[in-house]
C-alpha positions as CSV (number, residue, x, y, z in Angstrom):
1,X,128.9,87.2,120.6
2,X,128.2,83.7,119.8
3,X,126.7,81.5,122.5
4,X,128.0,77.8,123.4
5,X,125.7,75.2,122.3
6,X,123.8,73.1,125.1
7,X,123.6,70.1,123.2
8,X,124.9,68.7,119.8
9,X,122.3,69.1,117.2
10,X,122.3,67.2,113.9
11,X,121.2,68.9,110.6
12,X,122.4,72.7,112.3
13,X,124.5,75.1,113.0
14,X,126.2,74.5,116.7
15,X,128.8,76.8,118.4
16,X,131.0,74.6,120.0
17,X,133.9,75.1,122.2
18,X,137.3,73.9,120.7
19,X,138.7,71.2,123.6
20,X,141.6,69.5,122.1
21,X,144.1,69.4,119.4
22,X,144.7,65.6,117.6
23,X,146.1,64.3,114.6
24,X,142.5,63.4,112.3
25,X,141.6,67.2,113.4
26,X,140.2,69.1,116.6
27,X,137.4,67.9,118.9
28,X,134.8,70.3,119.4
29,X,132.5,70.7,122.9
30,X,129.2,71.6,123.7
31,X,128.2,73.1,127.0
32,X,127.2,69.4,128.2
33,X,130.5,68.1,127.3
34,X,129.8,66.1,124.6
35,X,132.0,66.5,121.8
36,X,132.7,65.8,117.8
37,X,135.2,66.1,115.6
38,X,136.0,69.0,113.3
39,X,138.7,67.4,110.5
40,X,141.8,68.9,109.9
41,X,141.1,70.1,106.6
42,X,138.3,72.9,107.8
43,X,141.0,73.2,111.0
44,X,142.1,77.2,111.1
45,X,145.4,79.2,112.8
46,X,142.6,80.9,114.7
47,X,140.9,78.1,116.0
48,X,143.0,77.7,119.1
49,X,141.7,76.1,122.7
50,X,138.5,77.7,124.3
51,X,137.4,79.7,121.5
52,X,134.1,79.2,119.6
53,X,133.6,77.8,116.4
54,X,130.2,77.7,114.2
55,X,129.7,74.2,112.5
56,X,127.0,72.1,110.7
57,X,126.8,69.1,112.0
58,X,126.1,66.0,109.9
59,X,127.3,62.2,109.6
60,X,130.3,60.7,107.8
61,X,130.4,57.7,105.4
62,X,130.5,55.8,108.7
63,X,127.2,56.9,110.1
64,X,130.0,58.7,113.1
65,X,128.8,62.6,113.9
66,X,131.4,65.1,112.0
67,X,131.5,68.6,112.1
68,X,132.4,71.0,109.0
69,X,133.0,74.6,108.8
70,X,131.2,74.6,105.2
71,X,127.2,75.2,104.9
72,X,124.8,72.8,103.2
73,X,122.4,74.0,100.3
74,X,119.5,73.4,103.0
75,X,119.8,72.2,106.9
76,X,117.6,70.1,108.8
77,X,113.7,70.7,107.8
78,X,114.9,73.1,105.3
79,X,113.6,73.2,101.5
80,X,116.0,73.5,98.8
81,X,115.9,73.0,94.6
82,X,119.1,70.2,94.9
83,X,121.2,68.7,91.7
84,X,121.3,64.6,91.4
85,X,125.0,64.3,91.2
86,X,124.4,60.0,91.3
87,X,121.8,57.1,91.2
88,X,121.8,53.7,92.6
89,X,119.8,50.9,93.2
90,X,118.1,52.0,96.5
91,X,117.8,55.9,96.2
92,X,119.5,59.4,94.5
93,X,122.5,61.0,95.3
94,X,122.3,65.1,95.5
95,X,124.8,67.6,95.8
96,X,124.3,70.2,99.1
97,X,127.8,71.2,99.1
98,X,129.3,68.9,101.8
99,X,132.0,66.2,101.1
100,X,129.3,63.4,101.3
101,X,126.1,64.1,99.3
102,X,123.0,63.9,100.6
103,X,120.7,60.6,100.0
104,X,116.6,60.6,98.6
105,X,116.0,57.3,99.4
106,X,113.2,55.8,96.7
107,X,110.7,55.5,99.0
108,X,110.9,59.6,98.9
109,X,110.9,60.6,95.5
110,X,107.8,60.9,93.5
111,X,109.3,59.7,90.6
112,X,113.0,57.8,89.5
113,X,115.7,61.0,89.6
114,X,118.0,61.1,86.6
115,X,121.6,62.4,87.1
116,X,122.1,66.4,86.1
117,X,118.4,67.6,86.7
118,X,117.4,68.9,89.9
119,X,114.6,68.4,91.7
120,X,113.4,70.0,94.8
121,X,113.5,68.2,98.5
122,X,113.3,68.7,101.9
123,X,116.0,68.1,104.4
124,X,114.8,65.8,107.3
125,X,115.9,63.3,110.0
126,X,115.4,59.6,108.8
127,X,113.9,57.8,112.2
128,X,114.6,54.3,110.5
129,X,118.5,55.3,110.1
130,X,119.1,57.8,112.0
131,X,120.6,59.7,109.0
132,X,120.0,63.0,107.6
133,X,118.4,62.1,103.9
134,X,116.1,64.4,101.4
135,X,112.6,63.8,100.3
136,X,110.4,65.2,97.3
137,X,107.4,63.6,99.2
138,X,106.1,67.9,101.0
139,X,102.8,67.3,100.9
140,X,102.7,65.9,104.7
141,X,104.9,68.4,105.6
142,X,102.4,71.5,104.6
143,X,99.9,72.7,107.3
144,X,96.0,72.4,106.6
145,X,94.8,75.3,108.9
146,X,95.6,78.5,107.2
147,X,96.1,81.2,109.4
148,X,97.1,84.8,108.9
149,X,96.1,85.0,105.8
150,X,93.5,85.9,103.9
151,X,91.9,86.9,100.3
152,X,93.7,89.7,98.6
153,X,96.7,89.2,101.2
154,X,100.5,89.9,100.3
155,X,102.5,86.5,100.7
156,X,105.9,84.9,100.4
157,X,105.8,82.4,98.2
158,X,108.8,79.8,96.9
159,X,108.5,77.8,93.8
160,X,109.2,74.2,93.8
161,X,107.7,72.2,90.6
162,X,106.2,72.9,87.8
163,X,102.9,70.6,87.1
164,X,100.2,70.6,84.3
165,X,98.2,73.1,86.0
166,X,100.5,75.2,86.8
167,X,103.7,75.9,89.3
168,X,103.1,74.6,93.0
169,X,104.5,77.3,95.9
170,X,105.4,77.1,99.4
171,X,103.4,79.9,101.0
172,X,104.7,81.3,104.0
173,X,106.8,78.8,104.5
174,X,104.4,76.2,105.8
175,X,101.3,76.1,103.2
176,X,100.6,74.5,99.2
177,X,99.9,77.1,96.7
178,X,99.2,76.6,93.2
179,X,99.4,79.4,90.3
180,X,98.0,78.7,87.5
181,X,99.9,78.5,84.0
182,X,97.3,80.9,82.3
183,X,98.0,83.9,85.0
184,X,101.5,83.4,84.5
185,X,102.9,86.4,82.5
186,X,106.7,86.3,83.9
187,X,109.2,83.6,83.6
188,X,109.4,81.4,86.7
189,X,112.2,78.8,87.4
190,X,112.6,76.1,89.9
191,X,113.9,77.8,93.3
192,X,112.4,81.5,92.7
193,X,111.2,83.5,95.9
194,X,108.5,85.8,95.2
195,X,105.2,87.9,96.5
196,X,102.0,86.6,95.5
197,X,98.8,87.3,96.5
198,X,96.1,84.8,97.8
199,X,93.1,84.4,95.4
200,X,91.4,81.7,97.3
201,X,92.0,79.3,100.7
202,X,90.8,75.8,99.3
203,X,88.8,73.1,102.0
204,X,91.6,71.3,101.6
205,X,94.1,73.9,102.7
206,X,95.4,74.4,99.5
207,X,96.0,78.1,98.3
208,X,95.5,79.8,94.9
209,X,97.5,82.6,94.1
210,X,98.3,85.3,91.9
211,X,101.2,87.1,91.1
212,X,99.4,90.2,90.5
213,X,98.4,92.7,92.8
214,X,94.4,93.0,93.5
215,X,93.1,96.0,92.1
216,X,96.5,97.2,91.1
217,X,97.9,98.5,87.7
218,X,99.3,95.1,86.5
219,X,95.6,93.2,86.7
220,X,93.8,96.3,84.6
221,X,93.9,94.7,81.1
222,X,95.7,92.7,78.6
223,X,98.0,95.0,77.8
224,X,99.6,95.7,81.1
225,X,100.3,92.3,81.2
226,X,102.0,92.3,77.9
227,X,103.9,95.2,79.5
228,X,104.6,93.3,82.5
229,X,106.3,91.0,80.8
230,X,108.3,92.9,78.7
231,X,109.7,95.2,81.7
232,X,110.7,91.4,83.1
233,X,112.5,90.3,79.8
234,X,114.4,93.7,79.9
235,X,112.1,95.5,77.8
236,X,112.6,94.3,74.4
237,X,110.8,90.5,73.2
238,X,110.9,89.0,69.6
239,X,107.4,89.4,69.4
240,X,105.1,91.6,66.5
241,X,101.1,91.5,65.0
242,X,102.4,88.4,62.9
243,X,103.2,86.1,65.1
244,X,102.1,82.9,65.7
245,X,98.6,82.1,67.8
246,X,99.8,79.4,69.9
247,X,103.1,81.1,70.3
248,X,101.4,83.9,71.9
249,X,99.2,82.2,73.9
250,X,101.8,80.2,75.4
251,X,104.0,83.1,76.5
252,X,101.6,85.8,77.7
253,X,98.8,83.6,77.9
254,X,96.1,85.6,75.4
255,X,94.0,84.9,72.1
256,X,96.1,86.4,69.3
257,X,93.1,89.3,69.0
258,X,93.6,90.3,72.8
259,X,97.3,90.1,72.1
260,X,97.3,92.4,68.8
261,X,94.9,94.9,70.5
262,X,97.1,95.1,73.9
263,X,99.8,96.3,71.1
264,X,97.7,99.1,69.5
265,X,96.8,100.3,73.0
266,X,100.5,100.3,74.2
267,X,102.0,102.0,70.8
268,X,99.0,104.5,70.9
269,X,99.9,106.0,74.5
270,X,103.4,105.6,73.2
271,X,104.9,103.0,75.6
272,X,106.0,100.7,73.1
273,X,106.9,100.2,69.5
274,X,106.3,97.2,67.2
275,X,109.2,96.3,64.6
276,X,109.6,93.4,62.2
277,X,112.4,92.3,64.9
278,X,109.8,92.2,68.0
279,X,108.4,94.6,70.6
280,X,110.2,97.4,72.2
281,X,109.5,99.6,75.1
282,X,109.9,103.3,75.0
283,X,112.2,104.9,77.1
């Protein structure tokens, strides 16, 4: 069973204690008696006097505390891959799923944010305005002592932009991880949650990181990461001997001669076979 909120808590989820009935909607209570409104339109037949109702808590048009029955993409100090639904003069508008969208102000986004691409932020609580706003700028956010982990080690990672070197990770939750384009041999999108393993912890706090397990079957050669790759494209990929060098080196990241000899290894032990249409894995 739920338990009543002490206080009210921007950028969360409170429990709150319905008090009163009013025309706008009903006013919600914590246990210190301090209350908000819930509008009429998120208002439900079973949310009648004394019982307890779950709510984000955020602020209207008007800067006034509101409540809402609805969930954000991300709450408070919560990291999220958001879409820019507006731009203006002094910031971005993203969608989070609320009525009133949530504001990167330009002095948080690393670059200018262009309407229908998304970009990932964090949720946090805006001293100057007292406002719950988004910001691209992590890198303060992300902890410099490592601990817990160490070379080799299983982590959770979550991947939030893509850079020349390769695609920058969360790890843990509170640490910057890197993998490198050229260890890459699965596709990896904006938003994806996955286990890595550390490769190295840098001075700086930064960690490298590999996709592939240490010692395991997928680091053995060339050709299990062709295989790899293929099992994550649903076995089949429009790939043969003929194909182009830089087309091949950009998807699984090998010379064309590692690339045609990985395929003679796989169709000998008769794992896959190699048409004019592309490669195919044996059932």
């Amino acid at each position: 069973m739920n338990t009543l909120s002490a206080h009210l808590e921007l950028g969360c989820i409170n429990t709150l204690r319905v008090d009163r009935d009013t025309a706008p909607g009903i006013y919600l209570m914590a246990e210190d008696e301090l209350d908000v409104l819930l509008p009429g339109q998120y208002v439900t037949e079973a949310m009648v006097q004394d019982t307890l109702v779950d709510v984000f808590l955020y602020t209207d048009s008007e800067d006034r505390l509101v409540a809402t029955t609805l969930k954000p993409t991300a709450m408070l100090d919560e990291f999220a891959l958001f879409e820019v639904v507006d731009v203006a003069p002094f910031g971005a508008f993203m969608n989070w799923g609320l009525t009133k969208d949530l504001l990167v102000p330009n002095m948080f986004q690393k670059t200018p944010f262009v309407v229908g691409e998304k970009r990932f932020i964090k949720v946090i609580y805006d001293e100057r305005t007292h406002r719950l706003v988004g910001t691209e700028k992590l890198g303060e956010f992300f902890e410099r002592r490592v601990k817990g982990l160490t070379v080799n080690k299983e982590a959770e990672i979550l991947i939030i932009a893509k850079t020349p070197l390769g695609f920058k990770c969360i790890v843990s939750e509170k640490y910057e991880g890197l993998i490198y384009h050229n260890e890459i041999f699965e596709n990896l999108e904006l938003g994806d949650k996955r286990i890595a393993y550390v490769k190295t912890i840098r001075k700086d706090g930064n960690i490298d990181l590999s996709l592939q397990k240490p010692g395991g079957k997928q680091s053995g050669g060339s050709h299990e990461k062709v295989l790899t790759l293929l099992k994550y494209n649903g076995g089949t990929m429009p790939y043969n001997y003929k194909s182009d060098a830089e087309l091949i080196k950009d998807t699984f990241g090998l010379s064309k001669k590692d690339f045609k000899r990985s395929l003679t290894t796989l169709v000998d032990s008769n794992k896959i076979e190699v048409k004019d249409t592309g490669i195919y894995i044996k059932d």
